[in-house]
N, C-alpha and C positions, 0 to 999 in steps of 0.2 A: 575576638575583636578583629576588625578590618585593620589591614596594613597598609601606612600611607604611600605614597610612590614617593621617591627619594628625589634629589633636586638633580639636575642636571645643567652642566656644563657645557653651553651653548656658542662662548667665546672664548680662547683660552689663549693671550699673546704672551710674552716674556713678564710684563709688566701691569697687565690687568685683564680682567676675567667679567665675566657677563654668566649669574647663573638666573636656570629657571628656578623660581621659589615655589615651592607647591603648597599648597593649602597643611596648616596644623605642624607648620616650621616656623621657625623664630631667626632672626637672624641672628642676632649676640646675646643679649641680654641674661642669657643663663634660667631663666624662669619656667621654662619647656623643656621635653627632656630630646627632643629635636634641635638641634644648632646647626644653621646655616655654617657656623664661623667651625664646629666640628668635622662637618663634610669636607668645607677646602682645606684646611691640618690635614687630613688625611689621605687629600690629593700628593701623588707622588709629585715631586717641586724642588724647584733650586729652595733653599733657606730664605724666607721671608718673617724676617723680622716684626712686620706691621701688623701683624696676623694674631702675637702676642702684646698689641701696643694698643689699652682701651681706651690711652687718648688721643688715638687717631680714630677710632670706632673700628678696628682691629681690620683698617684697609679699608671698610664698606661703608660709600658714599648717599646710603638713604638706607632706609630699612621700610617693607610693608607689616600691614598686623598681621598678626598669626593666623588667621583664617583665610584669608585674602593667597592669590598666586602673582607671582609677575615675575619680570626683570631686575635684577639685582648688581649693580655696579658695586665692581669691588678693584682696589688696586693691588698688588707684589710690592709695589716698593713706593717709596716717602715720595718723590718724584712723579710718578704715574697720581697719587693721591691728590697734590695739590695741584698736578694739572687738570686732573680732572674735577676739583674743586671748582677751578677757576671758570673753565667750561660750564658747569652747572651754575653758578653766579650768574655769568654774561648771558643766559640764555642758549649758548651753542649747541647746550641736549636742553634736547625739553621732552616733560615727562607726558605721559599722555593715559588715563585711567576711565578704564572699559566695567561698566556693572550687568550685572544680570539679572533681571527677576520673574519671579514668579506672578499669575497671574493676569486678571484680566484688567484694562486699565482703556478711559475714557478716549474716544480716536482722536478727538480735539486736544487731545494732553502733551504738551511740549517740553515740558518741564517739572522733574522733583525734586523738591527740596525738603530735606528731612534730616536730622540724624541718625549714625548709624553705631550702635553697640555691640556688645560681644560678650557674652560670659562663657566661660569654660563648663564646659558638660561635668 
């Protein structure tokens, strides 16, 4: 079997953390045997409490699907979380989501609209 690439750790200040999420990772939820939230545990770190706390969503302020890669906001501490809570409310980050596809497709075409699903191999 192929080995996924592991996530990386693109921002890393006292108080919150920005990782890259790679494709066939999950962020918390425990459903996968991949966890985002197991990688930063075992990032060497001052003690972060929030990382253990699922009703903060253990620091991470969005999660994508498992299949999917991107950016991952996460905070260290109670503090960093709700400000950056607050920040994503007001609009101050905005999220911005890039697709890729396959094939060929009409040159007039500006727009698709479709749903998208995902079942586990």
């Amino acid at each position: 079997s192929q080995q996924l690439p592991a996530p990386e750790l693109v921002v890393d200040l006292p108080d919150r953390r920005v990782i890259l999420k790679p494709p066939g990772w999950e962020v918390h939820d425990q459903t996968m045997t991949l966890q985002l939230l197991t990688f930063l545990q075992a990032l060497p770190q001052e003690p972060a409490p929030i990382l253990s706390d699922a009703g903060h969503s253990h620091g991470f302020l969005h999660r994508l699907d498992v299949p999917s890669s991107g950016l991952i906001l996460a905070a260290s501490t109670y503090e960093a979380f709700y400000d950056l809570q607050v920040q994503l409310s007001s609009g101050r980050i905005i999220r911005d989501y890039a697709a890729l596809s396959h094939g060929l497709l009409p040159a007039g075409l500006k727009e698709i609209r479709a749903s998208v699903t995902w079942q586990a191999a």
